[in-house]
VOMIDREN-812670 format. One record per residue: residue in one letter; x, y, z of N, C-alpha, C, O, CB in turn. Coordinates in steps of 0.05 Angstrom, whole numbers, padded with zeros to 5 digits, always signed. Glycine has a CB too. Layout:
BEGIN
AXYZXYZXYZXYZXYZ ...
END
This chain:
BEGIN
X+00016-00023+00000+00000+00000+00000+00017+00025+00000+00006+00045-00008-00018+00000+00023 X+00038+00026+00007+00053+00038+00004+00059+00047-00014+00058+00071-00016+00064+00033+00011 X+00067+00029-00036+00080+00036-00061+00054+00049-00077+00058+00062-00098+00096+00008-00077 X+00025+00044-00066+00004+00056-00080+00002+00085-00083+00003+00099-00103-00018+00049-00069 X+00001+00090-00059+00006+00113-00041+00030+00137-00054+00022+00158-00064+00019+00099-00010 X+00055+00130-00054+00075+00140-00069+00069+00143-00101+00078+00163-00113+00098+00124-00063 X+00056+00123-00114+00050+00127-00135+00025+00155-00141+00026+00175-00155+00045+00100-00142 X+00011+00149-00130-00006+00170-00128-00001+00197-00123-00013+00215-00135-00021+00164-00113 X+00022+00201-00099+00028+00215-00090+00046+00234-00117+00044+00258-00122+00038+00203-00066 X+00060+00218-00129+00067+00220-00157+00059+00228-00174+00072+00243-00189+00070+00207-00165 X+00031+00220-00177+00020+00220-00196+00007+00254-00193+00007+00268-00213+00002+00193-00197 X+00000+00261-00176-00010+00279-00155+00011+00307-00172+00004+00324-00189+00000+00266-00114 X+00036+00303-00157+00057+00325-00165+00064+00327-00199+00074+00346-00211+00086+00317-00146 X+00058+00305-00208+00074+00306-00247+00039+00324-00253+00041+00342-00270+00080+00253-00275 X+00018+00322-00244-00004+00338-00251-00008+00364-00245-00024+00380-00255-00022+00328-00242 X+00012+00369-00224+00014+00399-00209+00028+00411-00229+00020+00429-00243+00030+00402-00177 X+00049+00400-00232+00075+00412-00240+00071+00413-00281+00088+00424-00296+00105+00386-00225 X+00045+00398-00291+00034+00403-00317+00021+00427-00318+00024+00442-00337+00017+00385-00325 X+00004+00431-00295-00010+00447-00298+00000+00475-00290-00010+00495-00299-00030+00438-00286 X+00021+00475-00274+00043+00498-00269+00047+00510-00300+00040+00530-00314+00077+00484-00254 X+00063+00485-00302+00076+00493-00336+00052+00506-00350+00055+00528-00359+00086+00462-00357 X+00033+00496-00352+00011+00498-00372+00000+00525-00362-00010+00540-00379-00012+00472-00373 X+00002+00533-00336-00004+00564-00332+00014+00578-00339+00007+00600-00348-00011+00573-00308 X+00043+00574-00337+00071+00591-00336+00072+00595-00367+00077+00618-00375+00101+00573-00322 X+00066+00572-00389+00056+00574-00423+00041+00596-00425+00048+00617-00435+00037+00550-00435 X+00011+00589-00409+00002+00610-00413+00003+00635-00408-00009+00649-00425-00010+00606-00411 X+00013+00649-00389+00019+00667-00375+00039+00675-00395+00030+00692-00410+00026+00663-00347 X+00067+00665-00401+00075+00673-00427+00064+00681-00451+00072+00700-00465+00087+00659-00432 X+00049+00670-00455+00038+00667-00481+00018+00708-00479+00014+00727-00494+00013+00628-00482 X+00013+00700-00456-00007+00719-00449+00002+00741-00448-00012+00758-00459-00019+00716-00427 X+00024+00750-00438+00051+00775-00433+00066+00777-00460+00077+00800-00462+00078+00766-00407 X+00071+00755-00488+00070+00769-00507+00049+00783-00516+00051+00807-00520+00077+00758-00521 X+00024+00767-00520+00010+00780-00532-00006+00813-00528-00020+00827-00542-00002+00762-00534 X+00008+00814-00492+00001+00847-00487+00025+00856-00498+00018+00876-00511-00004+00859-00453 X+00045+00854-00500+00063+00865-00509+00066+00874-00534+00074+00897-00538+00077+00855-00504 X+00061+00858-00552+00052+00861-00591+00033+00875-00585+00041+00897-00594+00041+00831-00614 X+00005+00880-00574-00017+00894-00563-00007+00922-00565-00016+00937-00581-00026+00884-00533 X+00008+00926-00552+00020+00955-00534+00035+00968-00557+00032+00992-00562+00043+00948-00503 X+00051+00952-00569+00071+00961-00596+00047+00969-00616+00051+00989-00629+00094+00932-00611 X+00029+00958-00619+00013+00955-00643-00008+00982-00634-00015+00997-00652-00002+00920-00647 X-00015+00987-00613-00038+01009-00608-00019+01030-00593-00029+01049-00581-00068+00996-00587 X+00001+01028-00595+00011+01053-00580+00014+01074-00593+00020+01070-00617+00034+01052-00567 X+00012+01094-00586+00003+01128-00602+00041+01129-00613+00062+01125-00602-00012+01169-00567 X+00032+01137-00645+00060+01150-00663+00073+01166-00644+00061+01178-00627+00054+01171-00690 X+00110+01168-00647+00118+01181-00635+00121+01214-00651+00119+01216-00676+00139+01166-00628 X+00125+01235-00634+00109+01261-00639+00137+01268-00665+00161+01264-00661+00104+01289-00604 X+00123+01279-00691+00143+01284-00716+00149+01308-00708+00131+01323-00700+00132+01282-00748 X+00175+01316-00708+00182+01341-00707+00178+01367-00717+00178+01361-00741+00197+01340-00711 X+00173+01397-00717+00163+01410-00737+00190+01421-00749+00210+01430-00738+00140+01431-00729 X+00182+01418-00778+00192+01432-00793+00207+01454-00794+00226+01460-00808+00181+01434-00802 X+00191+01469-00772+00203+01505-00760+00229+01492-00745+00250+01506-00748+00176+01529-00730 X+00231+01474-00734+00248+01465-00716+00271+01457-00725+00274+01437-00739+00238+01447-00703 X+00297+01478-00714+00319+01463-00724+00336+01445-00712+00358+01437-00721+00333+01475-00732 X+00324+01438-00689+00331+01417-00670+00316+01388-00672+00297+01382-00687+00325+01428-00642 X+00326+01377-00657+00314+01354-00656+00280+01356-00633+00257+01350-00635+00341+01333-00646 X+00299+01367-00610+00280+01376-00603+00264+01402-00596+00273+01419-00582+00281+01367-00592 X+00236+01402-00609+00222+01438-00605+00228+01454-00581+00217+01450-00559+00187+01439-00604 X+00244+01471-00585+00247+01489-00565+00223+01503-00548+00222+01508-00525+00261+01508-00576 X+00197+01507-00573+00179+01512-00561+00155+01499-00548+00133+01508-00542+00175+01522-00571 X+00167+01476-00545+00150+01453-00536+00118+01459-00558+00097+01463-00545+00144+01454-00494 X+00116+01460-00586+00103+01462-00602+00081+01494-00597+00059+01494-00608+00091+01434-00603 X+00085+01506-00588+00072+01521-00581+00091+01558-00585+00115+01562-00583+00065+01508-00551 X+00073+01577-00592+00079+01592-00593+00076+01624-00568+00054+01633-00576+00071+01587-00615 X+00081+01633-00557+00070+01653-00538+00077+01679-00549+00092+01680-00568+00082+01650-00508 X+00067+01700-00540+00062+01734-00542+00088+01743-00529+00096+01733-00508+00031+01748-00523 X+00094+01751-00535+00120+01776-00533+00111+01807-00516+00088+01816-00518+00129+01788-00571 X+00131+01821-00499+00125+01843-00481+00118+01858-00506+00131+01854-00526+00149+01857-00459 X+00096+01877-00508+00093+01895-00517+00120+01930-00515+00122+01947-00498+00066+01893-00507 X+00128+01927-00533+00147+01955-00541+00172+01948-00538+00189+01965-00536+00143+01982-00523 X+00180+01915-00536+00205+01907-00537+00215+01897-00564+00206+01879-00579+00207+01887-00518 X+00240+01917-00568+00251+01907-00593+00262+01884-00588+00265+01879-00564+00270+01923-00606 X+00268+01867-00603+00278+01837-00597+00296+01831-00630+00295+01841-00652+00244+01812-00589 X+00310+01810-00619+00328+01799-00645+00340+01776-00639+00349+01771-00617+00352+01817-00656 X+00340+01755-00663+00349+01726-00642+00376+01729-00648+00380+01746-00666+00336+01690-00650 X+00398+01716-00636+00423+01711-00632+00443+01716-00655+00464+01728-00658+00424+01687-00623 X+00424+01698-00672+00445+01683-00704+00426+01704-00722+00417+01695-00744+00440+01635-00716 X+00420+01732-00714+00397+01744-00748+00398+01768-00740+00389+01777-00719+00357+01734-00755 X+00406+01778-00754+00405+01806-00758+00387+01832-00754+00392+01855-00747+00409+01806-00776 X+00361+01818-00763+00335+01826-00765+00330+01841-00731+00349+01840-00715+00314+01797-00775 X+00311+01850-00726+00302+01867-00708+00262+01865-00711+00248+01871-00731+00320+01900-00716 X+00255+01855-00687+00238+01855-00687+00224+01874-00667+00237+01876-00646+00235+01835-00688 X+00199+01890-00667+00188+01907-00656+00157+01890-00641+00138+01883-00656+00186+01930-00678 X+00156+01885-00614+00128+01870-00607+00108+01901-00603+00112+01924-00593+00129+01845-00572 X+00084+01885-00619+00056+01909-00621+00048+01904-00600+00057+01884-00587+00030+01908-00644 X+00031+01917-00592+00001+01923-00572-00014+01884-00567-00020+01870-00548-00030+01951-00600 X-00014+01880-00595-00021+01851-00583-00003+01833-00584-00003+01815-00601-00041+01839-00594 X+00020+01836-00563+00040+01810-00569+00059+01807-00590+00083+01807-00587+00025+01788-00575 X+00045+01803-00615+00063+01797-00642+00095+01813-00648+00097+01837-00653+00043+01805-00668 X+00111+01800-00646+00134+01805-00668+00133+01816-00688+00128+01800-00706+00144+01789-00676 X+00137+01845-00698+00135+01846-00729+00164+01857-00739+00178+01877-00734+00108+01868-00739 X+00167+01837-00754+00192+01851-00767+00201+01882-00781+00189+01893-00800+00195+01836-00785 X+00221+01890-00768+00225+01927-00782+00237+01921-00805+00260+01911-00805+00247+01952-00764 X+00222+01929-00829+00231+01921-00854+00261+01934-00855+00263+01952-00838+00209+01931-00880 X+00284+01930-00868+00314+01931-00866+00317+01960-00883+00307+01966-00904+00331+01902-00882 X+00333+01975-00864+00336+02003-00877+00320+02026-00868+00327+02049-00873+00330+02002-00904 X+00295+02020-00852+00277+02030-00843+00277+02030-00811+00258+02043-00802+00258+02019-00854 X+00290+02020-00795+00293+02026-00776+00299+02054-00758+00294+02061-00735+00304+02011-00775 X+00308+02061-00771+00322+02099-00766+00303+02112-00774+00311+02132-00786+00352+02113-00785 X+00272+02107-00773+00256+02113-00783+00235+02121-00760+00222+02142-00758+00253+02094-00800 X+00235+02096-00741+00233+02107-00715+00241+02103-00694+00228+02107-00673+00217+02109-00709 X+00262+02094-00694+00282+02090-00672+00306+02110-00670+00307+02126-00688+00294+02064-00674 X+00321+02113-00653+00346+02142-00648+00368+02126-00651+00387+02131-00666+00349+02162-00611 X+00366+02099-00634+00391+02076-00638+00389+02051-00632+00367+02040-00631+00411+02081-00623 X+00414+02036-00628+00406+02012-00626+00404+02000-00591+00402+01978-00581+00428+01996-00645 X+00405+02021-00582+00408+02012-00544+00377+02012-00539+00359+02028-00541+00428+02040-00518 X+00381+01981-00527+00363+01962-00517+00346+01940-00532+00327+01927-00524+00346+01975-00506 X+00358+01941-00553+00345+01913-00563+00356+01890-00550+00381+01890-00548+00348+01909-00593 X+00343+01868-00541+00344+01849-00529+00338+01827-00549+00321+01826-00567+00328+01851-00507 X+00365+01804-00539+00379+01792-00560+00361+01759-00554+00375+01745-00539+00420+01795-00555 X+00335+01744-00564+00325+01727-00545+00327+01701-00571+00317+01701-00594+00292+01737-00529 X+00347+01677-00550+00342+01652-00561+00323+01634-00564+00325+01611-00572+00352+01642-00554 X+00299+01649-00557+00277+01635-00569+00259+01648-00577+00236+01644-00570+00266+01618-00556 X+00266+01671-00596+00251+01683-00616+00235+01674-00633+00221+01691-00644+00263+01694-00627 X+00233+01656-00638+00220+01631-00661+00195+01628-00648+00173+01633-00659+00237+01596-00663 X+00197+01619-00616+00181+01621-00602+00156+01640-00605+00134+01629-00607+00192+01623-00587 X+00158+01665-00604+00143+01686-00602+00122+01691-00627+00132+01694-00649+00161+01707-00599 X+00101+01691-00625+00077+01697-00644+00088+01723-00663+00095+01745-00655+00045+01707-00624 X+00088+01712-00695+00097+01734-00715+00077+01747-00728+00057+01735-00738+00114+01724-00735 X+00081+01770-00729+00057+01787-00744+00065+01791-00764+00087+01783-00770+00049+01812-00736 X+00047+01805-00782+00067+01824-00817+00086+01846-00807+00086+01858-00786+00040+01849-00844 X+00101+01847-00825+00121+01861-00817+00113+01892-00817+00090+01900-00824+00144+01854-00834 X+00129+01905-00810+00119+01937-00808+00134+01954-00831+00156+01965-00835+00127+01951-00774 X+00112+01949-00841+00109+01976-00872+00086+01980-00877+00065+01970-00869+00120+01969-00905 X+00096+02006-00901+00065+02027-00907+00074+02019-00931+00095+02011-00941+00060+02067-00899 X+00043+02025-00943+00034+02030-00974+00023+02057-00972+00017+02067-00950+00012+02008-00987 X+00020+02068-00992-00002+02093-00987-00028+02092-01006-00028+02082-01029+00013+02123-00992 X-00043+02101-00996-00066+02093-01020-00069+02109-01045-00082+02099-01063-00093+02096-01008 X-00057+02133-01049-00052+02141-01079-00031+02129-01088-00020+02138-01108-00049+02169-01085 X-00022+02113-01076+00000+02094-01095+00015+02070-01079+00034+02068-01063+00028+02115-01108 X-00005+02051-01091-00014+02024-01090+00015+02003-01092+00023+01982-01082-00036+02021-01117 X+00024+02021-01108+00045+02002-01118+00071+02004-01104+00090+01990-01111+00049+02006-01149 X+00073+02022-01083+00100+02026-01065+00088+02012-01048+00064+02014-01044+00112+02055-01055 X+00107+01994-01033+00096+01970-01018+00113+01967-00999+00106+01965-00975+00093+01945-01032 X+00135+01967-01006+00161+01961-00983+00171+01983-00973+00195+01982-00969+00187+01946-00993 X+00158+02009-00967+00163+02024-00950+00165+02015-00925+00146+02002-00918+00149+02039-00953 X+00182+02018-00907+00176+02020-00875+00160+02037-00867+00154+02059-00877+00197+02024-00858 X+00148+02017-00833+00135+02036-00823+00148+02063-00804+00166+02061-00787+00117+02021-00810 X+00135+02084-00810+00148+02113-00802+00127+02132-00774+00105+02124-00768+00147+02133-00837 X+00136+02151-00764+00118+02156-00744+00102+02195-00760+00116+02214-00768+00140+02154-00706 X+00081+02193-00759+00067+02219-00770+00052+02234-00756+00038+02225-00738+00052+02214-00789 X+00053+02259-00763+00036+02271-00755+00019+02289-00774+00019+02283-00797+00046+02281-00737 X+00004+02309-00767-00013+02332-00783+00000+02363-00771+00006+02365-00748-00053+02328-00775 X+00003+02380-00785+00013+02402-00775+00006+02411-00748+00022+02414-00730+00008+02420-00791 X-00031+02415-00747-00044+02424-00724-00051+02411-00708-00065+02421-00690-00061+02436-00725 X-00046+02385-00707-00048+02367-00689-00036+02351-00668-00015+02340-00676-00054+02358-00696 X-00041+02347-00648-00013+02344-00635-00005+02308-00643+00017+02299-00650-00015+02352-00594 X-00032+02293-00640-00037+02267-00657-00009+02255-00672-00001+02263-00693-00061+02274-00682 X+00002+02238-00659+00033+02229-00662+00019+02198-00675+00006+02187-00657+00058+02227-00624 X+00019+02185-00697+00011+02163-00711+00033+02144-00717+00055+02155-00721-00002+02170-00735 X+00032+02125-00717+00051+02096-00723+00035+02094-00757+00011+02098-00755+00043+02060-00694 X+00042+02088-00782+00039+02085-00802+00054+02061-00807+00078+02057-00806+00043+02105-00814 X+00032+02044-00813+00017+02008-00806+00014+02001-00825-00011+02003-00827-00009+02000-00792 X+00027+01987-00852+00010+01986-00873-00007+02001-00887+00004+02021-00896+00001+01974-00870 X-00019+02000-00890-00047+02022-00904-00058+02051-00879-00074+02070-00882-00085+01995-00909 X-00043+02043-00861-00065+02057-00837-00050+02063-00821-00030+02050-00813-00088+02041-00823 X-00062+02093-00808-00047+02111-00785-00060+02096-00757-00083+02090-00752-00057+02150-00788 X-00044+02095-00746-00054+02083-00714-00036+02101-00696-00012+02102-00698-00047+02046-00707 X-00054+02115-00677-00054+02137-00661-00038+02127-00638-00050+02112-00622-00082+02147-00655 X-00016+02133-00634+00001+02126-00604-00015+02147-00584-00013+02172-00586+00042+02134-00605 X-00027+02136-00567-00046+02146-00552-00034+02167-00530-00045+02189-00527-00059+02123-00540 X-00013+02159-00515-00005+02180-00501+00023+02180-00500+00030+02160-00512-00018+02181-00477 X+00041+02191-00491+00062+02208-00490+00077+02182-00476+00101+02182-00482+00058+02240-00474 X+00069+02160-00459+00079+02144-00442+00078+02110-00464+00094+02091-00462+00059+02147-00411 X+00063+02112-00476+00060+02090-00500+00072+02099-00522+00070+02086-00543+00032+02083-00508 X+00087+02125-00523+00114+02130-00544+00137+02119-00538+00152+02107-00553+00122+02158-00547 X+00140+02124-00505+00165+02121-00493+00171+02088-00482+00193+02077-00478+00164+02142-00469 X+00145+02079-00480+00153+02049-00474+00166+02034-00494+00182+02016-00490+00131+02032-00469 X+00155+02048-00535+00154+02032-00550+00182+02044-00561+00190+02042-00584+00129+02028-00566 X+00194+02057-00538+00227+02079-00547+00219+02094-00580+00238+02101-00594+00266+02051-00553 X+00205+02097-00585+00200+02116-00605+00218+02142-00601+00222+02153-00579+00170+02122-00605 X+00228+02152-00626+00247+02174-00625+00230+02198-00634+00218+02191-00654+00273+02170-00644 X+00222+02229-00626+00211+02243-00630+00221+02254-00649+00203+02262-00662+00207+02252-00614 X+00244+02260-00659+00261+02273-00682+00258+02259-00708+00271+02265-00728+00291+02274-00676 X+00234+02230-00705+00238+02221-00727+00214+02222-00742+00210+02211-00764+00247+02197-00725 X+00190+02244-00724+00164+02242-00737+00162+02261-00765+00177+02281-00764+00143+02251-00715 X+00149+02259-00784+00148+02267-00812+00129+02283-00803+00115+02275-00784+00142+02248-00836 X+00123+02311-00814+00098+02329-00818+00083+02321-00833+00092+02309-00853+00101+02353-00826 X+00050+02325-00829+00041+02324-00866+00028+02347-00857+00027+02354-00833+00018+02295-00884 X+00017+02362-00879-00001+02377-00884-00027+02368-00871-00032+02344-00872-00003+02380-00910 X-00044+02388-00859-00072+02387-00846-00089+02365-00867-00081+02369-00890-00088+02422-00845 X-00105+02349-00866-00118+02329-00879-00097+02313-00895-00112+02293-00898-00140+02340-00895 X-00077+02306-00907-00066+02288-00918-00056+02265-00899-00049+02242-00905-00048+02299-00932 X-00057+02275-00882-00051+02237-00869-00078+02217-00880-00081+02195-00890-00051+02234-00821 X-00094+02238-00872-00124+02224-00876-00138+02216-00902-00160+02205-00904-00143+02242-00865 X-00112+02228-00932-00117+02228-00944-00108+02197-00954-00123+02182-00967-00113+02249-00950 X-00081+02190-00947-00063+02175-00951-00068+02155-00939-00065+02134-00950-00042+02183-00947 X-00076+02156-00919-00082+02126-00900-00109+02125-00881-00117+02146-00870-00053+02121-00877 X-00120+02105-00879-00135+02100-00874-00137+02103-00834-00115+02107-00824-00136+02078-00891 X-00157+02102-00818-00147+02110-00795-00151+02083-00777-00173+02075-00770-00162+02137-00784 X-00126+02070-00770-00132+02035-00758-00137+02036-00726-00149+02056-00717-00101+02011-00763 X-00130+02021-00712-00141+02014-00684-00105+02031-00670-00082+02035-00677-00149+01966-00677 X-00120+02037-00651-00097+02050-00631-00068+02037-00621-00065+02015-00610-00110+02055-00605 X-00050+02057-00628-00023+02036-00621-00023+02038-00587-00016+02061-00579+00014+02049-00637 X-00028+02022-00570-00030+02026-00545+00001+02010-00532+00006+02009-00508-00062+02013-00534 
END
């Protein structure tokens, strides 16, 4: 009875130890198949943008607003950028800077200019002549008025007070006269340079 006993007892453990295996199979079997699972449904890795000359976006894909009346320029470019009233960067078309600026003290030199929300650049057209385009923008006035204007593309925008000249370092020696009604003739009248 003994030897029954042991046999059984045997028989007992070679069934344990199948069925071990046969879970440890499965359990394998089971941990590939989350794994191929996970490879197969897992979200693309993020493609780089294009703007980006890194590998990785400096701007973590995203763009933000700039201090208003800070000239800015990135490191490696020459260019000079002027931030408007809302945020945006606009580039001072080249040659036109002495136009309304006195000099170059205080432009601030920022490595992540790319970063910053870009506007159109700052030039006038005038409306009796359509076809001058790449003018820079210049600062105007009217003889009898005291009305100091930023000239915006097509349109005079009114620097509102004496303290929103000076934030945006505007140079007073650089404003143009016009004659009584010809600003108004020439350009259209846009939203306030604040």
């Amino acid at each position: 009875m003994g030897n029954q006993t042991y046999d059984r007892q045997w028989e007992i453990v070679v069934q344990l130890r199948t069925r071990v295996r046969g879970r440890r199979a499965v359990t394998r079997v089971l941990a590939a198949l989350l794994s191929v699972a996970a490879i197969v449904l897992a979200p693309a890795p993020a493609v780089a943008s294009h703007t980006s000359s890194t590998a990785a976006d400096p701007c973590g894909g995203e763009q933000w607003p700039g201090v208003p009346g800070t000239r800015v320029k990135s490191p490696n470019s020459a260019r000079v950028y002027l931030v408007d009233p809302n945020g945006y960067r606009r580039w001072i078309v080249s040659g036109y800077y002495f136009d309304l600026f006195g000099s170059w003290n205080g432009i601030e030199v920022d490595p992540y200019l790319q970063c910053m929300l870009q506007g159109p650049d700052l030039k006038t057209f005038d409306l009796d002549n359509p076809l001058v385009m790449d003018r820079g923008s210049y600062l105007a006035k009217e003889i009898d008025d005291p009305a100091v204007y930023l000239l915006d593309g097509d349109q005079a925008r009114w620097i509102t007070t004496p303290q929103v000249f000076d934030k945006y370092h505007f140079d007073a020696r650089k404003i143009v006269i016009f004659a009584d009604t010809e600003l108004s003739r020439h350009y259209y009248l846009g939203p306030n340079w604040t």
